[in-house]
N, C-alpha and C positions, 0 to 999 in steps of 0.2 A: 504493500500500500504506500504511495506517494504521502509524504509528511503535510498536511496542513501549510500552504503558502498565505502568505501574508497579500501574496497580490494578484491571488486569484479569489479576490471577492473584494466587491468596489459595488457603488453603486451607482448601476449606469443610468447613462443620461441619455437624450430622445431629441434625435434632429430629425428634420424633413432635408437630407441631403443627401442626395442621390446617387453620389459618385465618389469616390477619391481618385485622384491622380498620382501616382505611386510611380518613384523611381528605384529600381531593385538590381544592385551588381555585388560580385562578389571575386573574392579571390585577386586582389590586386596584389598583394606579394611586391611591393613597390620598392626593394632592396635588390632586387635580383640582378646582378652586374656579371654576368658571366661569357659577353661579347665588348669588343670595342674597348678605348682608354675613356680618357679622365676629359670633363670640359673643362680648360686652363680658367673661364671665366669664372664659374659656379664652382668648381674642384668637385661636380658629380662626377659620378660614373655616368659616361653617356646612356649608358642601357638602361641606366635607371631614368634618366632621363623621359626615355621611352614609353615607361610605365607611367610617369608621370603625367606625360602629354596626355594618354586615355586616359584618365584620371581625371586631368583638367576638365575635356571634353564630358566628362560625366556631370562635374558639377555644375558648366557652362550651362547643359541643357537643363539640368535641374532648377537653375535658378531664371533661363528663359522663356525654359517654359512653364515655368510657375507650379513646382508639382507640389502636391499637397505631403506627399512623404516621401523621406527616401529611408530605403533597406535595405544596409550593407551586410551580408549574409558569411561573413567571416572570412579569416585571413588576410590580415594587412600586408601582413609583412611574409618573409622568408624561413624565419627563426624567428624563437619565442627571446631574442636578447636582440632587437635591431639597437644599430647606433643612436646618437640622439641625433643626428643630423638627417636619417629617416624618421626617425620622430617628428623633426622640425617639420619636415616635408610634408608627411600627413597630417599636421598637427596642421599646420595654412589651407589646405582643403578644405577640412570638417571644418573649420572654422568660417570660412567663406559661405558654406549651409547656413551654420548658425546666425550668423549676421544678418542673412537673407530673410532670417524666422520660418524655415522648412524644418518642422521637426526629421530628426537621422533619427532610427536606431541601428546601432552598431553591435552585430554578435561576435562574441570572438569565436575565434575558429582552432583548430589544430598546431598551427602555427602560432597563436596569438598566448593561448592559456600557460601561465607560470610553467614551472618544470617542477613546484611544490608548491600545495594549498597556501602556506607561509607568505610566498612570494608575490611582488604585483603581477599582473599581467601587462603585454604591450601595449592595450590600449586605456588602461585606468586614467592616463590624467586626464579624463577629459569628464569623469565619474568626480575625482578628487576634486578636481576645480570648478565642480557644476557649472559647466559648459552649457548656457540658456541650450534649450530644443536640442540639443547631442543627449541620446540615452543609451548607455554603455551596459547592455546585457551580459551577463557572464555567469549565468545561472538560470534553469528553466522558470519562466516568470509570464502570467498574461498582463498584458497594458490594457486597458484603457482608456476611454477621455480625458479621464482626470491624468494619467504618467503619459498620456501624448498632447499635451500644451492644447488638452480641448477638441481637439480632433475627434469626429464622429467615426471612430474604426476601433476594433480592439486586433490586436497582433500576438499571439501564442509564440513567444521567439523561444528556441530551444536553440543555446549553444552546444559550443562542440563541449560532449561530458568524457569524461576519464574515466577507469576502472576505480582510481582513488576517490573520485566523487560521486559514483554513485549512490555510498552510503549517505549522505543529506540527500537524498532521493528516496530515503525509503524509511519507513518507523523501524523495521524489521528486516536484516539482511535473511532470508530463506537460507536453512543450512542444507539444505539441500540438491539447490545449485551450484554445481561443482561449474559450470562453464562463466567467464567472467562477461563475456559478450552476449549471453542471454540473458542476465541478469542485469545489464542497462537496456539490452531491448526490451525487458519485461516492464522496468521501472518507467522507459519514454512511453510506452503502449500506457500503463498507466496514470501517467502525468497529462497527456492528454484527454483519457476519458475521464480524467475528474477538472480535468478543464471545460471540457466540453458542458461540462453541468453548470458551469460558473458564467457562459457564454449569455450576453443579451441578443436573443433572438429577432433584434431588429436592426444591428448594425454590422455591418461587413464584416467578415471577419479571416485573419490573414494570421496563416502558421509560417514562419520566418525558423528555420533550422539550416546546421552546420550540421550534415550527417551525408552519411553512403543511404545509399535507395536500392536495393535489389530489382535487377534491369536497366538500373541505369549503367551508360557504356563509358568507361574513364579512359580520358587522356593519358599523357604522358605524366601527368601527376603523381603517379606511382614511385617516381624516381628520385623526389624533396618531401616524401610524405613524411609525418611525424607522427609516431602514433601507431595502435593497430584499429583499423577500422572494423567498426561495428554497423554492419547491415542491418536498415530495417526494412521489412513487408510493406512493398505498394499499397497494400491496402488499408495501411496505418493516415498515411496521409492524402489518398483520393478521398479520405469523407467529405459525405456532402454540406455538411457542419462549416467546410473552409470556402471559400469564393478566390483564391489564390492561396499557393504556396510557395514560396522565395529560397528557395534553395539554397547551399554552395556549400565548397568542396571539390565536385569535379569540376574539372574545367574544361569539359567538352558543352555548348550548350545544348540542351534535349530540352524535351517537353516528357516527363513520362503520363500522362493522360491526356493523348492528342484530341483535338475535338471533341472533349465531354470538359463538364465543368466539375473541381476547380483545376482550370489550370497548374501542373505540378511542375517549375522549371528551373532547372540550370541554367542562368544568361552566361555561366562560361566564365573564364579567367578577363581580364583585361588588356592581357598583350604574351605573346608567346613564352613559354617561359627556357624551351631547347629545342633541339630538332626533333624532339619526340612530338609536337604540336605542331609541325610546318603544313598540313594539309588541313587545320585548324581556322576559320575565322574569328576573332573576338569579336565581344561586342556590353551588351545588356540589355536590361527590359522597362519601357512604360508601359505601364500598366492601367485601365479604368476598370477600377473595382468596386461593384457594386453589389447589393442584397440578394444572391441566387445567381448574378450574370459577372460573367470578368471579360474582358474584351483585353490584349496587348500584342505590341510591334517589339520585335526584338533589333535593336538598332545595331548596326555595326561599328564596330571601330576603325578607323585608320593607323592602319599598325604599320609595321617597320617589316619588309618583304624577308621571306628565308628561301632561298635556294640550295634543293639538297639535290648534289649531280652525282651521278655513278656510273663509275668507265672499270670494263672489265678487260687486262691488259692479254693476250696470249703470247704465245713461247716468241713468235716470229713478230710482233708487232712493232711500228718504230715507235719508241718509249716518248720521246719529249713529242713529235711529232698528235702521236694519239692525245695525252693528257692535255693537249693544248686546245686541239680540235672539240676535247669536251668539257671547256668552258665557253658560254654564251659567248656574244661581242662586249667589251666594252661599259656600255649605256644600260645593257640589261642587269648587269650587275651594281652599277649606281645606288650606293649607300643601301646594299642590302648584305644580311649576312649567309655569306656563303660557304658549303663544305663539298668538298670534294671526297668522294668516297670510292678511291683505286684498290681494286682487287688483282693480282697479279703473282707470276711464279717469285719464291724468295729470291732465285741470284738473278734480279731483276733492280732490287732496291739500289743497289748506286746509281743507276741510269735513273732514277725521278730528280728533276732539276724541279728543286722548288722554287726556287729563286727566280724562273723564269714563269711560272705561276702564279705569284704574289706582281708580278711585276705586270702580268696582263691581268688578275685581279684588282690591282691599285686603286680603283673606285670604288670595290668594295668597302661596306662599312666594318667586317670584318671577312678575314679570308682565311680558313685552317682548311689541311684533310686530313683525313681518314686513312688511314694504310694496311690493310688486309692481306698480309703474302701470303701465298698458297707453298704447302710445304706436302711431301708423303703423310698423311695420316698416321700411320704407325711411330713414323719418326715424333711426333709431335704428341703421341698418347701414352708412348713406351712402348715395353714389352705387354706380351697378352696376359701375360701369367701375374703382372701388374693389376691391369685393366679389369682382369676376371672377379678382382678384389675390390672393386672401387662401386657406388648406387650410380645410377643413370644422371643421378642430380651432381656426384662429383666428377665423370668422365665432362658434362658439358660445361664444366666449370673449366678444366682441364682444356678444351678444347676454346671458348672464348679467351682466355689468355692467351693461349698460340696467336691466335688471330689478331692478339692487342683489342681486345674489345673494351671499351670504358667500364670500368668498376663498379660506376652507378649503373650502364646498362646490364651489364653483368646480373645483379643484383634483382633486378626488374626481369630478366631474361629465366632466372633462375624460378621466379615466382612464380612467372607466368606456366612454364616447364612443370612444377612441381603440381598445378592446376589439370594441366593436363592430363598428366600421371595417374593423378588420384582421381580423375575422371574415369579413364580409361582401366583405372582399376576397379571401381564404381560399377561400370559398366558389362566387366568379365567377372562378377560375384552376381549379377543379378540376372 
């Protein structure tokens, strides 16, 4: 049983207002500098830069087009320790809301929540400093009129919870659930339906969470996740009790309940976060949200282009010749980040002139590759009498280090792998 909230019971108040105007993005991760140098002017990182520019655009339109809310659906930052000079940076945005008098609420996310109960989180100062119209959710709580500056809407925001807090979720931890991730899926299933009871049956009403959705399809996000996620059932949040629901988390954007109401959506990251997102659009969502009916446009962003090129080299091929041929002209690569990814036999690697690479990349906003040599399989796995001793999950670990595959994809590659497995193992017991 979900403990008694203090702010799931208020007593509501009654407009003849037909609509809200709601702006909902998430996952801005506005630290992430993992392309390109420093701007000598600001001493950003450009890429962060990047993140910033969709970011501006978010609050441009917020404050243009006059929305009545916005909901930031978590993860500010990259890490739960940004600098203060990402702080700075975020801190001038939400701020530019507040000014406007657009009430925010802000959930934290995975990335956002302390690393111990003890600790702040990344985004409290704006909790500490009572920030007019900024409300810094950081624990499962319904709003109101009254905690949203009078706004006819009540919001169900559920942050991203931990296995450490689920206990303030519950009077009674069950000793009988030995799994730690159905024991917060049990406790949100229940914080919910006793919110649901606390619900005025006249005013819109909008669930804002930081969580995994089962069905829903993830990005590359997999790769800066913090945390282990906890999946919950579509059918927790398609009730018809909600008129929208505000996602984030993944940062692919979906809809998981296309054409029925409430709309259930991921608007997605705000700018790419690695090459695991280059066939990716960013963006976010306005939204008209009203009693039974939700109408929204997912807007796009203007992001910063990725070009991911792949030339497979053979025994006979001319080496600089080829790698050259398989970069664009010039202008196509103009301030975009670009990777080249050469697969090729090993006594091949002296013959790549990078230098002559980077020099026809030079417009690029960043230019690396990727170098894959192809070697004897055996030579590269050992003997068999080795191999015969090792799980399928350590031979393919064994085998992306040959290859020089990054650590992080590595890591991702493995999980994905280990998914399959226990499918396919799933599938030959039943």
């Amino acid at each position: 049983m979900i403990a008694a909230q203090s702010s799931l019971t208020w007593v509501p108040f009654h407009y003849n207002y037909p609509m809200i105007k709601l702006l909902h993005f998430a996952d801005a991760h506005i630290d992430i500098a993992n392309y390109g140098a420093h701007d000598p002017r600001t001493g950003l990182p450009l890429r962060v830069m990047d993140f910033l520019k969709s970011l501006d655009t978010i609050v441009d339109t917020a404050i243009e087009e006059q929305v009545n809310l916005v909901i930031f659906a978590g993860d500010a930052y990259k890490d739960r320790s940004p600098a203060p000079t990402f702080q700075r940076e975020w801190g001038k945005r939400i701020m530019r809301l507040s000014r406007a008098k657009i009430p925010t609420i802000l959930l934290t996310g995975n990335h956002d929540i302390a690393p111990s109960q003890q600790r702040a989180h990344a985004i409290q100062e704006f909790d500490t400093l009572e920030v007019p119209y900024v409300h810094v959710v950081y624990k499962p709580t319904l709003l109101g009129p009254n905690e949203i500056d009078g706004l006819p809407v009540q919001v169900l925001a559920i942050p991203w919870i931990t296995r450490s807090g689920v206990a303030s979720l519950l009077e009674n931890i069950p000793t009988d659930e030995k799994d730690p991730n159905k024991l917060i899926e049990n406790a949100i299933s229940d914080l919910i339906q006793t919110a649901i009871q606390a619900l005025d049956p006249e005013l819109p009403t909008i669930l804002a969470a930081h969580a995994s959705i089962i069905g829903a399809v993830f990005g590359n996000e997999q790769t800066i996740k913090l945390g282990q996620d906890v999946s919950l059932p579509p059918g927790l949040v398609r009730n018809p009790h909600f008129d929208y629901v505000a996602l984030g988390h993944i940062h692919r954007f979906q809809d998981l309940n296309p054409g029925a109401q409430p709309p259930v959506v991921y608007p997605g990251s705000i700018e790419r976060v690695d090459f695991g997102e280059v066939r990716e659009e960013k963006g976010f969502v306005i939204a008209e949200v009203s009693k039974g009916e939700t109408h929204y446009t997912w807007r796009k962003l203007a992001i910063r282009p990725f070009l991911d090129l792949t030339v497979m080299l053979e025994k006979d091929d001319p080496v600089r010749e080829t790698l050259l041929a398989a970069l664009p002209d010039e202008e196509a690569m103009r301030a975009a980040v670009v990777r080249l990814n050469i697969f090729y036999p090993s006594d091949m690697e002296a013959q790549i002139d990078e230098g002559a690479l980077r020099e026809k990349a030079h417009l690029a906003f960043d230019f690396r590759t990727s170098r894959h040599p192809r070697s004897d399989i055996r030579a590269r796995l050992g003997e068999s009498s080795e191999t015969e001793r090792k799980t399928p999950e350590e031979l393919l670990m064994m085998y992306w280090t040959s290859v020089h595959e990054d650590p992080q994809e590595q890591e991702a590659l493995i999980e994905l792998a280990q998914q399959i497995l226990s499918g396919e193992a799933d599938e030959a017991e039943n």
